[in-house]
N, CA, C and O atoms as a Maestro MAE file, in Angstrom:
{
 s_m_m2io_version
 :::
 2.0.0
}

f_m_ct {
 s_m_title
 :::
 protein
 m_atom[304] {
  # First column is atom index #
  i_m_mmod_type
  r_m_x_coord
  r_m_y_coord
  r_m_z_coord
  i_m_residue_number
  s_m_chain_name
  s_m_pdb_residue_name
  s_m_pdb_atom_name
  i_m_atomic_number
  :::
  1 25 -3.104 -17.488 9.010 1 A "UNK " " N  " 7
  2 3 -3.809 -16.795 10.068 1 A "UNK " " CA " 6
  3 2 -5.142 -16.301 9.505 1 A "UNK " " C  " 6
  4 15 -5.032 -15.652 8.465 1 A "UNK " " O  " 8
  5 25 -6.338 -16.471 9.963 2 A "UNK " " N  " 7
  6 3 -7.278 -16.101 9.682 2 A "UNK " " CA " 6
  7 2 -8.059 -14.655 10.289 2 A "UNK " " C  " 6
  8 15 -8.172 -14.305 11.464 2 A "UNK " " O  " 8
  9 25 -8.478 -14.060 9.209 3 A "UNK " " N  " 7
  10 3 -9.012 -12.742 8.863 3 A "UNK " " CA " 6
  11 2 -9.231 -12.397 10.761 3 A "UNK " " C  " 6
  12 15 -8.556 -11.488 11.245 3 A "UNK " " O  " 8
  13 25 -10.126 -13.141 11.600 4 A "UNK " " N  " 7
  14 3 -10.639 -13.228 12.891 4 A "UNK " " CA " 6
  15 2 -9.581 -12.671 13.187 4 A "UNK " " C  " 6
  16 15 -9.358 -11.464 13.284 4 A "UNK " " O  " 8
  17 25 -8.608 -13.907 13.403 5 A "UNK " " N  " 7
  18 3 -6.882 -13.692 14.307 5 A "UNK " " CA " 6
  19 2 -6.658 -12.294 13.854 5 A "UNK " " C  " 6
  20 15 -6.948 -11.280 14.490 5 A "UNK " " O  " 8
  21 25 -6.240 -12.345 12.960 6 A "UNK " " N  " 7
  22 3 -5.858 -10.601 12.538 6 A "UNK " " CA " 6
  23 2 -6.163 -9.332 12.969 6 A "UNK " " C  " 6
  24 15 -5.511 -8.360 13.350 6 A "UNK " " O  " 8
  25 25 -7.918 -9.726 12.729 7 A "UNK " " N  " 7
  26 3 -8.403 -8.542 13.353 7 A "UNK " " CA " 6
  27 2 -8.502 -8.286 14.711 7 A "UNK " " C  " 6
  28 15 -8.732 -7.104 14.968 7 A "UNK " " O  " 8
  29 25 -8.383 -9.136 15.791 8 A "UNK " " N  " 7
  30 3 -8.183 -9.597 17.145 8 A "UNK " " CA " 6
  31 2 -6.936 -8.919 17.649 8 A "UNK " " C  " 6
  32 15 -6.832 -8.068 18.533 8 A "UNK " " O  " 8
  33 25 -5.887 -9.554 16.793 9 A "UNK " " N  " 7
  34 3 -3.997 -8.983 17.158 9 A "UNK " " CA " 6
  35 2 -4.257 -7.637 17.242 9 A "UNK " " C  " 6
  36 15 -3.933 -7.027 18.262 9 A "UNK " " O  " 8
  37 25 -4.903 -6.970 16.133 10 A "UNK " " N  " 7
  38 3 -4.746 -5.416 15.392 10 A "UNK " " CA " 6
  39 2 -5.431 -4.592 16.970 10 A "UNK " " C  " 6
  40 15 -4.917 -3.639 17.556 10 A "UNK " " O  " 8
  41 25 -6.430 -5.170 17.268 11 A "UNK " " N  " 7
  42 3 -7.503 -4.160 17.972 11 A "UNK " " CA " 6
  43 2 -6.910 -4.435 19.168 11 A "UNK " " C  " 6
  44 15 -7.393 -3.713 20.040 11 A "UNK " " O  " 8
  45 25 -5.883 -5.333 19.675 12 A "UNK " " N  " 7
  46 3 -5.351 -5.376 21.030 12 A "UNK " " CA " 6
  47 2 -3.830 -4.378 20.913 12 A "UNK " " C  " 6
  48 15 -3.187 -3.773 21.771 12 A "UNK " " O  " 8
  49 25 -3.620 -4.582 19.213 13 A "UNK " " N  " 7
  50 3 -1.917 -3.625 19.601 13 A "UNK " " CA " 6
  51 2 -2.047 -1.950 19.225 13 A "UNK " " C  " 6
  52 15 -1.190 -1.070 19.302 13 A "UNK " " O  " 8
  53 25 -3.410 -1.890 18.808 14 A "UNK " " N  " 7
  54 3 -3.764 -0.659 18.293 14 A "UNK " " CA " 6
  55 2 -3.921 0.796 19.533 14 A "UNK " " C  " 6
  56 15 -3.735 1.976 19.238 14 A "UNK " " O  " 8
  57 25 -4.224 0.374 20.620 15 A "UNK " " N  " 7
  58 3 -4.194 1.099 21.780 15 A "UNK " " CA " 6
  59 2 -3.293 1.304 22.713 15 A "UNK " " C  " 6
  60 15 -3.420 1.879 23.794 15 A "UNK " " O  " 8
  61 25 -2.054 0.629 22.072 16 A "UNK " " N  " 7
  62 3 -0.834 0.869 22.927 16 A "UNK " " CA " 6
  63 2 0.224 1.898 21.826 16 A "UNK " " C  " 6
  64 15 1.263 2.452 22.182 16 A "UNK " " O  " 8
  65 25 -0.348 1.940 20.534 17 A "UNK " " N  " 7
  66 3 0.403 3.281 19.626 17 A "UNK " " CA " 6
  67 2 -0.665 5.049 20.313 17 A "UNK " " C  " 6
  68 15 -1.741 5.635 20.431 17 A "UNK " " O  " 8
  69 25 0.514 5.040 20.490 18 A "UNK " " N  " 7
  70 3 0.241 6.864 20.263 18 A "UNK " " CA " 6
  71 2 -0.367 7.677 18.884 18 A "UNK " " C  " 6
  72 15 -0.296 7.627 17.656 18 A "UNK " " O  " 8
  73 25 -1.009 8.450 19.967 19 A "UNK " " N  " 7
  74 3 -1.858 9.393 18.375 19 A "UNK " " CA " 6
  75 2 -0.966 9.179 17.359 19 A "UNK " " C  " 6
  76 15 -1.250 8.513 16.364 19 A "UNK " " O  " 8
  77 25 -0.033 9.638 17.523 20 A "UNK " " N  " 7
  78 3 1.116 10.135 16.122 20 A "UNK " " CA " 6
  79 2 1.545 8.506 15.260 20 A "UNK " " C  " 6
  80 15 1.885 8.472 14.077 20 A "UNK " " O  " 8
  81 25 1.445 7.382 16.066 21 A "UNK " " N  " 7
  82 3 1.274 6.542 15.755 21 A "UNK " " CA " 6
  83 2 0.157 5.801 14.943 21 A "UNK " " C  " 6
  84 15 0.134 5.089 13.939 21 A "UNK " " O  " 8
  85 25 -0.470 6.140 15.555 22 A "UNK " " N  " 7
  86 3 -2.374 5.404 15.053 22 A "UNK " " CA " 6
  87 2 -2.273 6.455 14.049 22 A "UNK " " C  " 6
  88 15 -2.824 5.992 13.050 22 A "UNK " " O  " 8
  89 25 -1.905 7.485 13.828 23 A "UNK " " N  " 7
  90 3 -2.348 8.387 12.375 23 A "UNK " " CA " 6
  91 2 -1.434 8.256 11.509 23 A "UNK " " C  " 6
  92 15 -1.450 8.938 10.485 23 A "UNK " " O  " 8
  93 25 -0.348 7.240 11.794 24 A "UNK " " N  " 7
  94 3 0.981 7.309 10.389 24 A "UNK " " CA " 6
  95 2 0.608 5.287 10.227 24 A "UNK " " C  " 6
  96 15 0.906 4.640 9.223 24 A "UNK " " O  " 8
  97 25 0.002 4.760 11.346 25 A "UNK " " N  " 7
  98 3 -0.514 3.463 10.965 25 A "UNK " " CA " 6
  99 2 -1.669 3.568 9.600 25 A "UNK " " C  " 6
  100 15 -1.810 2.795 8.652 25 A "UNK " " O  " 8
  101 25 -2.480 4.979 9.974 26 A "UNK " " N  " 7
  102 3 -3.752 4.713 9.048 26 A "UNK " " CA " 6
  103 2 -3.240 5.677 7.906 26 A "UNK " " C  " 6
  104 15 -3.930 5.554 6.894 26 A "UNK " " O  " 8
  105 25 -2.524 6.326 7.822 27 A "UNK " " N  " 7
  106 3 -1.940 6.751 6.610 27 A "UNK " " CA " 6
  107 2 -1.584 5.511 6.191 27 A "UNK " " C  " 6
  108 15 -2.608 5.039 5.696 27 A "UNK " " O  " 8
  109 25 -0.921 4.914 6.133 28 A "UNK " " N  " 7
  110 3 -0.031 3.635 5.601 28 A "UNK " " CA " 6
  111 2 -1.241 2.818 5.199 28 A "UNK " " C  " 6
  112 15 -1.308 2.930 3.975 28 A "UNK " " O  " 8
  113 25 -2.232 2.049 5.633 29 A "UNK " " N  " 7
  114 3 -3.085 1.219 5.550 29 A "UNK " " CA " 6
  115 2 -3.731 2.315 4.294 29 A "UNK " " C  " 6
  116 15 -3.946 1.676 3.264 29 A "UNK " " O  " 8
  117 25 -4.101 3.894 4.157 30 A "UNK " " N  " 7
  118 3 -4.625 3.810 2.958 30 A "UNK " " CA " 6
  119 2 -3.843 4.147 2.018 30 A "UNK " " C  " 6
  120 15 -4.461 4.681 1.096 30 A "UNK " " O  " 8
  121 25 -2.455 4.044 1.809 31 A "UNK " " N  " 7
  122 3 -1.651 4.094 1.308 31 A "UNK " " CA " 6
  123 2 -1.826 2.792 0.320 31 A "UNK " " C  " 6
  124 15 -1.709 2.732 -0.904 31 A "UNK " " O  " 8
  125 25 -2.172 1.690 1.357 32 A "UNK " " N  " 7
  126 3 -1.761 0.159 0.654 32 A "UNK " " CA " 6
  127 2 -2.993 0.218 -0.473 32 A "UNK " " C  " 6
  128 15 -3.035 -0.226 -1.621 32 A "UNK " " O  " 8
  129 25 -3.936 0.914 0.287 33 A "UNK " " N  " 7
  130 3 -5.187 0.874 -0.687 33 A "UNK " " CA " 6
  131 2 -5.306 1.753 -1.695 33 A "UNK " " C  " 6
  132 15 -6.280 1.526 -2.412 33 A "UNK " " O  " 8
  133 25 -4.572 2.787 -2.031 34 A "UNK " " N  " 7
  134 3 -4.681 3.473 -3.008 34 A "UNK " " CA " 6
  135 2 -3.423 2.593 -4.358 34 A "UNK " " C  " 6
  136 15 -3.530 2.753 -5.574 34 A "UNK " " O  " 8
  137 25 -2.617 1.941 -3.842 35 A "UNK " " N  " 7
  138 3 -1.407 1.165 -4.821 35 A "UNK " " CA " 6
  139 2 -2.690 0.573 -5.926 35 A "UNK " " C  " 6
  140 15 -2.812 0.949 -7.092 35 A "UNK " " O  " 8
  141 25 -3.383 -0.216 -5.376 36 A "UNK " " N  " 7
  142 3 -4.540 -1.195 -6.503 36 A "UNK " " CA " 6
  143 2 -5.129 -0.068 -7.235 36 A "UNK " " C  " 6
  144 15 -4.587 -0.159 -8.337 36 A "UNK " " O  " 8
  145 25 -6.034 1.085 -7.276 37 A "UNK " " N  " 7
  146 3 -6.030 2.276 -7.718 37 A "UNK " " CA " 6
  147 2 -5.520 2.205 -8.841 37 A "UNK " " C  " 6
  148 15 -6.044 2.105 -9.951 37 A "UNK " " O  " 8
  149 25 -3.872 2.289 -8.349 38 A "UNK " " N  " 7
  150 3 -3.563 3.196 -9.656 38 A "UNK " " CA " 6
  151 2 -2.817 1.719 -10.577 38 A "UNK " " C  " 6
  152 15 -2.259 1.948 -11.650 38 A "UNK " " O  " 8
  153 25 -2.865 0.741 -10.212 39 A "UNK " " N  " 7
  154 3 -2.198 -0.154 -10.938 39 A "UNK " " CA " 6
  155 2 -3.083 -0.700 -12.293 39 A "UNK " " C  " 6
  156 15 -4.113 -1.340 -12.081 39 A "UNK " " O  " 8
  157 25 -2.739 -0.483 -13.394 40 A "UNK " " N  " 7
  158 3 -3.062 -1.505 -14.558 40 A "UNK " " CA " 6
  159 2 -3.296 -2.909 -14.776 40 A "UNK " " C  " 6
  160 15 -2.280 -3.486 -15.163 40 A "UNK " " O  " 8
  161 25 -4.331 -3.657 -14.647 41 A "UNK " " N  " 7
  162 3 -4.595 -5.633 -14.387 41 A "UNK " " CA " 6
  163 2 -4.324 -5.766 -16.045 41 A "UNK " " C  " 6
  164 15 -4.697 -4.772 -16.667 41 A "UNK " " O  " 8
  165 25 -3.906 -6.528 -16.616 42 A "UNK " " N  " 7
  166 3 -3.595 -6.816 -17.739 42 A "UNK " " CA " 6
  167 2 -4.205 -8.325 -18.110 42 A "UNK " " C  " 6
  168 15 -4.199 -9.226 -17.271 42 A "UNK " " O  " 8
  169 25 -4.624 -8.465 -19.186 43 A "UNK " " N  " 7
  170 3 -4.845 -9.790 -19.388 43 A "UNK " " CA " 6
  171 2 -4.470 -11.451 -19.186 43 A "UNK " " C  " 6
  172 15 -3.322 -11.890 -19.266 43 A "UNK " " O  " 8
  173 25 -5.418 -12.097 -18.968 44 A "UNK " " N  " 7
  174 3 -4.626 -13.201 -18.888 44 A "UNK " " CA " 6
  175 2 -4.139 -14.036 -19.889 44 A "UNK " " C  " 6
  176 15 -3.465 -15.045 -19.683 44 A "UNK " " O  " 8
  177 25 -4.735 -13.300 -21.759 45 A "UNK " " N  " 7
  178 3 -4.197 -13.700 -22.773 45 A "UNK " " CA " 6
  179 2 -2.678 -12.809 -22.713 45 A "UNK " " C  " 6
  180 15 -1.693 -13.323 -23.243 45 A "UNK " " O  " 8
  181 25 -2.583 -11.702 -22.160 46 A "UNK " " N  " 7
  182 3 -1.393 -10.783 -22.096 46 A "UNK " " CA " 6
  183 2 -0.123 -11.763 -21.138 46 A "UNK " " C  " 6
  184 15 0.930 -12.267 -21.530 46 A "UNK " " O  " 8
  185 25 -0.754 -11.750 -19.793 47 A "UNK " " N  " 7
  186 3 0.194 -12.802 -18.813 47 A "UNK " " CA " 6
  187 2 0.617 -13.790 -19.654 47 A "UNK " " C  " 6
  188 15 1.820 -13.691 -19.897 47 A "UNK " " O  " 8
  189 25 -0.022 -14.862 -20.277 48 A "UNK " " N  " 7
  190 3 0.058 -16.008 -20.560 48 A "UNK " " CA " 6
  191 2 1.320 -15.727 -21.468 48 A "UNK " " C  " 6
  192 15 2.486 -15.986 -21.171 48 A "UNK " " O  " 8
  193 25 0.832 -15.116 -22.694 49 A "UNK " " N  " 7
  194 3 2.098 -14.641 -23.325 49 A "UNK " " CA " 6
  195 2 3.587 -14.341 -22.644 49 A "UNK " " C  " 6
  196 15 4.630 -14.927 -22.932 49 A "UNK " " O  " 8
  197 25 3.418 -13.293 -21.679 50 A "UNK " " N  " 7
  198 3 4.616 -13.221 -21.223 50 A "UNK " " CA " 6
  199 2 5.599 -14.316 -20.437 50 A "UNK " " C  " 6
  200 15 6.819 -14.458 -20.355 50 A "UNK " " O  " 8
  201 25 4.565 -14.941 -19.960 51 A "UNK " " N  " 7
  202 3 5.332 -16.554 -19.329 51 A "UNK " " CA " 6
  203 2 5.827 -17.095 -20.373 51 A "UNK " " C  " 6
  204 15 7.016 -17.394 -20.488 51 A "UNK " " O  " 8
  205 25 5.042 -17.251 -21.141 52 A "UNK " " N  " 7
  206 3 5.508 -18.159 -22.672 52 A "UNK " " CA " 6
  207 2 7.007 -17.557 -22.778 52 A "UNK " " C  " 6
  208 15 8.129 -17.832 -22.351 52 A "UNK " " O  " 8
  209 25 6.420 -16.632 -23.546 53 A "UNK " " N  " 7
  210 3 8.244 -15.519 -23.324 53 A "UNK " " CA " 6
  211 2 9.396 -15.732 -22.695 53 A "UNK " " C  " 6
  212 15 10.466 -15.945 -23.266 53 A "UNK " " O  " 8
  213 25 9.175 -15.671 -21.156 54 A "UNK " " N  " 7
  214 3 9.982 -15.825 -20.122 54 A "UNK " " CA " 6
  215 2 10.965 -17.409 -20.206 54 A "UNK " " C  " 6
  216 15 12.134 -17.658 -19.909 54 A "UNK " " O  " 8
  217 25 9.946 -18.176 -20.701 55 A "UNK " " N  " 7
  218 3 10.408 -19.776 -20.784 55 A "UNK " " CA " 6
  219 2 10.957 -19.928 -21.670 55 A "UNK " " C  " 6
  220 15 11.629 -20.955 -21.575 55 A "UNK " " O  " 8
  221 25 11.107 -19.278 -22.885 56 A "UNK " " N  " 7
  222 3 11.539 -19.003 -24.179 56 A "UNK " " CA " 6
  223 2 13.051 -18.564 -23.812 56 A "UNK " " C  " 6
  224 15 14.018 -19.260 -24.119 56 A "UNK " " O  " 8
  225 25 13.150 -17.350 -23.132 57 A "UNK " " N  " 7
  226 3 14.523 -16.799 -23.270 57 A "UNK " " CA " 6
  227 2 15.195 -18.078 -21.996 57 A "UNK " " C  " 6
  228 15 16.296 -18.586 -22.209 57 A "UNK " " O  " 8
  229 25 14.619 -18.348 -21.107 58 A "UNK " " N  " 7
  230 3 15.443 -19.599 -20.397 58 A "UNK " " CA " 6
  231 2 15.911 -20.041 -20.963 58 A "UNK " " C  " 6
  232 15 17.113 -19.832 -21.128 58 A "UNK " " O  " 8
  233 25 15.112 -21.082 -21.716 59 A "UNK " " N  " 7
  234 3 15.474 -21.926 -22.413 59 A "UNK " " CA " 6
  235 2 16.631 -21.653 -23.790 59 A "UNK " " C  " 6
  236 15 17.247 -22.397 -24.552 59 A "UNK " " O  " 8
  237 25 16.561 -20.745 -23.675 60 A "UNK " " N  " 7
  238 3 17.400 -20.301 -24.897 60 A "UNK " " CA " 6
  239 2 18.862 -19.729 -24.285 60 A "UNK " " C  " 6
  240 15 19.722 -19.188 -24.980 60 A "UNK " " O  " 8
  241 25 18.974 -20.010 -22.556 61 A "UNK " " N  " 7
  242 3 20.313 -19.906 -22.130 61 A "UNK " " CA " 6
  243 2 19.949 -17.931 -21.671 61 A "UNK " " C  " 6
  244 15 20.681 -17.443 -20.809 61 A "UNK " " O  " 8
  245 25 19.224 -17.333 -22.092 62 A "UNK " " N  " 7
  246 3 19.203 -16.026 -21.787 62 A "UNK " " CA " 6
  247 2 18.466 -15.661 -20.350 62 A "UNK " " C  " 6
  248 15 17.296 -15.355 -20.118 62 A "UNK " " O  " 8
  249 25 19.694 -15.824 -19.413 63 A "UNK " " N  " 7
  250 3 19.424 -15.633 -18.389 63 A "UNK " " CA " 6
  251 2 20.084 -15.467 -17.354 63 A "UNK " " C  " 6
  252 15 20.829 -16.445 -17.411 63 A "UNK " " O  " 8
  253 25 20.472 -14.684 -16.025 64 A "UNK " " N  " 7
  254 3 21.603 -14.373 -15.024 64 A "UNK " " CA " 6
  255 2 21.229 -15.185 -14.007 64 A "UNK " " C  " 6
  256 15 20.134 -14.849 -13.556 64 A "UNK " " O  " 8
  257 25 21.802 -16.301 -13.367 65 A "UNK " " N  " 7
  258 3 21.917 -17.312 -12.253 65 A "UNK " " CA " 6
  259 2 21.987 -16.169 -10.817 65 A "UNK " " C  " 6
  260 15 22.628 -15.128 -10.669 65 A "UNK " " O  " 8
  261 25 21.210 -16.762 -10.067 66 A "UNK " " N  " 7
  262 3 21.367 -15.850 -9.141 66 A "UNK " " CA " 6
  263 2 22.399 -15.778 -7.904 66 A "UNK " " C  " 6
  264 15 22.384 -14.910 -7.031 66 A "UNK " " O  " 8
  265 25 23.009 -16.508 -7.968 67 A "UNK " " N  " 7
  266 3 24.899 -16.072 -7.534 67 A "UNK " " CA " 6
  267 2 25.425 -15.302 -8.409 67 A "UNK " " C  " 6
  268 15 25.888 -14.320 -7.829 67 A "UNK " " O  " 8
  269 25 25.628 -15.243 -9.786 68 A "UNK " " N  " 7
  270 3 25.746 -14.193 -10.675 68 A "UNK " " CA " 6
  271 2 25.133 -12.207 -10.305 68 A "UNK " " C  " 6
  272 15 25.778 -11.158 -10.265 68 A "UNK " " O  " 8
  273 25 23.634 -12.519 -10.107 69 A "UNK " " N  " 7
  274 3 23.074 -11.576 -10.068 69 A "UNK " " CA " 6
  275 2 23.797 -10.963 -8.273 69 A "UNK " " C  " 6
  276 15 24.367 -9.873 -8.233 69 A "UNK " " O  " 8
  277 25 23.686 -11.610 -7.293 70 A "UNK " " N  " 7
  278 3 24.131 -11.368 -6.207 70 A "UNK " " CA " 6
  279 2 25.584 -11.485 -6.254 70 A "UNK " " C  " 6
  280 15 25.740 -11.943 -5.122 70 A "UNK " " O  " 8
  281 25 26.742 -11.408 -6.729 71 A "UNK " " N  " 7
  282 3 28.005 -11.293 -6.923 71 A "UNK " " CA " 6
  283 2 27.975 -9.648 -7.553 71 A "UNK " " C  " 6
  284 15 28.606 -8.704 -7.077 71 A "UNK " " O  " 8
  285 25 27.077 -9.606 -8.728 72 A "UNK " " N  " 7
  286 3 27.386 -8.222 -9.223 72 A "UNK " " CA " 6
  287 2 26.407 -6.947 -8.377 72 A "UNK " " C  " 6
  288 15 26.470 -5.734 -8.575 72 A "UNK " " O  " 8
  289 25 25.662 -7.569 -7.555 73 A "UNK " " N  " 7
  290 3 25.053 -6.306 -6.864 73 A "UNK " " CA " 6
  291 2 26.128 -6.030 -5.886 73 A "UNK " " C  " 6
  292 15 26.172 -4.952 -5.293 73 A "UNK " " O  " 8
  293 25 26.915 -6.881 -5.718 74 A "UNK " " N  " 7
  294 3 27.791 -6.606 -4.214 74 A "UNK " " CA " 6
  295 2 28.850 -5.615 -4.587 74 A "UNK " " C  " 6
  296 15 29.686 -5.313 -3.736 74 A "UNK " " O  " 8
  297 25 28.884 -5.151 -5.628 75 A "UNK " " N  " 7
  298 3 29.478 -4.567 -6.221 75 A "UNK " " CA " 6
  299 2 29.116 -2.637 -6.146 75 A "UNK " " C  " 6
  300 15 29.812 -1.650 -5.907 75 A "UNK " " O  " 8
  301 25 27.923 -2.825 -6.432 76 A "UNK " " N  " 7
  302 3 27.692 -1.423 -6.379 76 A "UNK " " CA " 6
  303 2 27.587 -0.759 -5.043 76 A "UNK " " C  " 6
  304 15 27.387 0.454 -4.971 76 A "UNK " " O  " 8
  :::
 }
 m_bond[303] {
  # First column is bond index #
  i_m_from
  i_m_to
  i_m_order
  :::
  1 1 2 1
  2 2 3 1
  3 3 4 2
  4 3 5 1
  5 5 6 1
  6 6 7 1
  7 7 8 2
  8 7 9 1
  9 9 10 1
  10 10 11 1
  11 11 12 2
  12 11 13 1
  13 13 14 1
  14 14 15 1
  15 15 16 2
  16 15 17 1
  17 17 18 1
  18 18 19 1
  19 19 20 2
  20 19 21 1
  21 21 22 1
  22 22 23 1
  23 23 24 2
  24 23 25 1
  25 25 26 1
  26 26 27 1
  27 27 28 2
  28 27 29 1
  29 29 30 1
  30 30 31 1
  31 31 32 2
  32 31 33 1
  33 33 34 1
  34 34 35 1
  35 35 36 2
  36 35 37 1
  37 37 38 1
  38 38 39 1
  39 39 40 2
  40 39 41 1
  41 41 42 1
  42 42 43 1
  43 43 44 2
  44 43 45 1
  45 45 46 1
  46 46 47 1
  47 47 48 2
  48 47 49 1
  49 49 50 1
  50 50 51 1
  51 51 52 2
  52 51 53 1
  53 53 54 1
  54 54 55 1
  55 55 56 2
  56 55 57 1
  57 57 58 1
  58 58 59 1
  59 59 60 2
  60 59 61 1
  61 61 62 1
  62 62 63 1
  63 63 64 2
  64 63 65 1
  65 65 66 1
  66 66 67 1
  67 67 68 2
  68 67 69 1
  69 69 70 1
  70 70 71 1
  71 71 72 2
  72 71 73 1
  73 73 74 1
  74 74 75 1
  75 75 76 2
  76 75 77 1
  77 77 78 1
  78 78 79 1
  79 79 80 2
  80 79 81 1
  81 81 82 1
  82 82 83 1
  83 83 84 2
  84 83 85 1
  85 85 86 1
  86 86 87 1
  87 87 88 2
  88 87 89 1
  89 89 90 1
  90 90 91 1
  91 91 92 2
  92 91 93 1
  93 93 94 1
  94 94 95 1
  95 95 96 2
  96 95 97 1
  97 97 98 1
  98 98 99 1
  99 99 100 2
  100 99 101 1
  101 101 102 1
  102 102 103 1
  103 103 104 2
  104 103 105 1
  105 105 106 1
  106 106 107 1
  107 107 108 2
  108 107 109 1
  109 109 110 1
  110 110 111 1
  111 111 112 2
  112 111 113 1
  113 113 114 1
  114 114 115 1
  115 115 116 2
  116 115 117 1
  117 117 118 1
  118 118 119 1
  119 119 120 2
  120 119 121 1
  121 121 122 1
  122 122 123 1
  123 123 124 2
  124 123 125 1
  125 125 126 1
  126 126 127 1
  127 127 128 2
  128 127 129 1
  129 129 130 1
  130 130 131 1
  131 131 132 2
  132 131 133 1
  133 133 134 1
  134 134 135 1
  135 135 136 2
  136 135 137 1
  137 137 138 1
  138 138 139 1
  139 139 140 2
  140 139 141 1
  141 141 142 1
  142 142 143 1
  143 143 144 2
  144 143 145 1
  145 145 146 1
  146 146 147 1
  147 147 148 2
  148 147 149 1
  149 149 150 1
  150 150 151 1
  151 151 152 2
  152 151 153 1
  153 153 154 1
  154 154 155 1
  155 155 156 2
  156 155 157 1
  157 157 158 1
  158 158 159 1
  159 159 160 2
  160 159 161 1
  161 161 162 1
  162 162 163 1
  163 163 164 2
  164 163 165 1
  165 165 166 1
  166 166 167 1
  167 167 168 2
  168 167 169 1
  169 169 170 1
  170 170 171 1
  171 171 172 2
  172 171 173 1
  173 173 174 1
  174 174 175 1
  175 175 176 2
  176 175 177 1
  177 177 178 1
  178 178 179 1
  179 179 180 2
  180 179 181 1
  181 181 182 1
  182 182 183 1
  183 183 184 2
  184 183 185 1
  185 185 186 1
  186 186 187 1
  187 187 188 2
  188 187 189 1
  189 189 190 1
  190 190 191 1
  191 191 192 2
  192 191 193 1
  193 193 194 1
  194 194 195 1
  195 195 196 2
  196 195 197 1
  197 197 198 1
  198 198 199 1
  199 199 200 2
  200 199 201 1
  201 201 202 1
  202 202 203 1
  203 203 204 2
  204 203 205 1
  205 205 206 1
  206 206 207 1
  207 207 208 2
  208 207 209 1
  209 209 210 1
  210 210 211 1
  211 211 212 2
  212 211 213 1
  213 213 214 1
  214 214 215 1
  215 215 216 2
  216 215 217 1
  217 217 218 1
  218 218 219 1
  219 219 220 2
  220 219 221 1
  221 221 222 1
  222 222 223 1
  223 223 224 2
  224 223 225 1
  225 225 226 1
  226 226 227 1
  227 227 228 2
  228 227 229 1
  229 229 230 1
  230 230 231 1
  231 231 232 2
  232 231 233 1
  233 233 234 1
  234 234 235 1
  235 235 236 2
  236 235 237 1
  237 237 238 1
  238 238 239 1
  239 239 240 2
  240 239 241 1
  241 241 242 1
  242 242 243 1
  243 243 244 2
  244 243 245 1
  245 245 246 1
  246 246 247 1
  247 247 248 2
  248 247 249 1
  249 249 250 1
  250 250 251 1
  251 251 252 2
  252 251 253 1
  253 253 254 1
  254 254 255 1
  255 255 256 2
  256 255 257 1
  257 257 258 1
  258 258 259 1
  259 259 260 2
  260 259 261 1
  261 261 262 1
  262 262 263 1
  263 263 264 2
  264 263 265 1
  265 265 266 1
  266 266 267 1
  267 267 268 2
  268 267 269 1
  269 269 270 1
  270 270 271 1
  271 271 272 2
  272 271 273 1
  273 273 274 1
  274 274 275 1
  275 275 276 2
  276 275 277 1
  277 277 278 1
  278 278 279 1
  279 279 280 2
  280 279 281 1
  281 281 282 1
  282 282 283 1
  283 283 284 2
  284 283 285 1
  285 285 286 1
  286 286 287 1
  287 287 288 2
  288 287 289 1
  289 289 290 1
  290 290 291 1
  291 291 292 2
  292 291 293 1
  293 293 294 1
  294 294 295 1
  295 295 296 2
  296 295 297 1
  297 297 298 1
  298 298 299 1
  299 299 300 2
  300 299 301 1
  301 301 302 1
  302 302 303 1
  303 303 304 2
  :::
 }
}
């Protein structure tokens, strides 16, 4: 969907929320914008590494199948 469409949908469903609505919509929207803020971007010599990593313990059998992982959440 393009940026247009979006902004089109938004400005037609935006006048059918109530005040209390439109002010917990725009709380939320700068909510989404303060998350990037506070988040740490890390390298892409850092990323790269950690994939490396990740493929490493696969491969090395160190890892929970995810019927495994969803069998033991059903649990708690």
């Amino acid at each position: 969907m393009t940026t247009t469409a979006i902004k089109k949908q938004l400005d037609g469903y935006l006048p059918l929320l109530s005040n209390k609505q439109q002010t917990l919509l725009l709380e939320m929207v700068k909510s989404f914008l303060n998350v990037d803020k506070d988040a740490k971007r890390i390298t892409r010599k850092q990323y790269n590494k950690e994939i490396t990593e990740a493929v490493d313990r696969i491969e090395k059998g160190n890892f929970v199948k995810h019927e495994d992982a969803l069998n033991e959440l059903s649990k708690w």
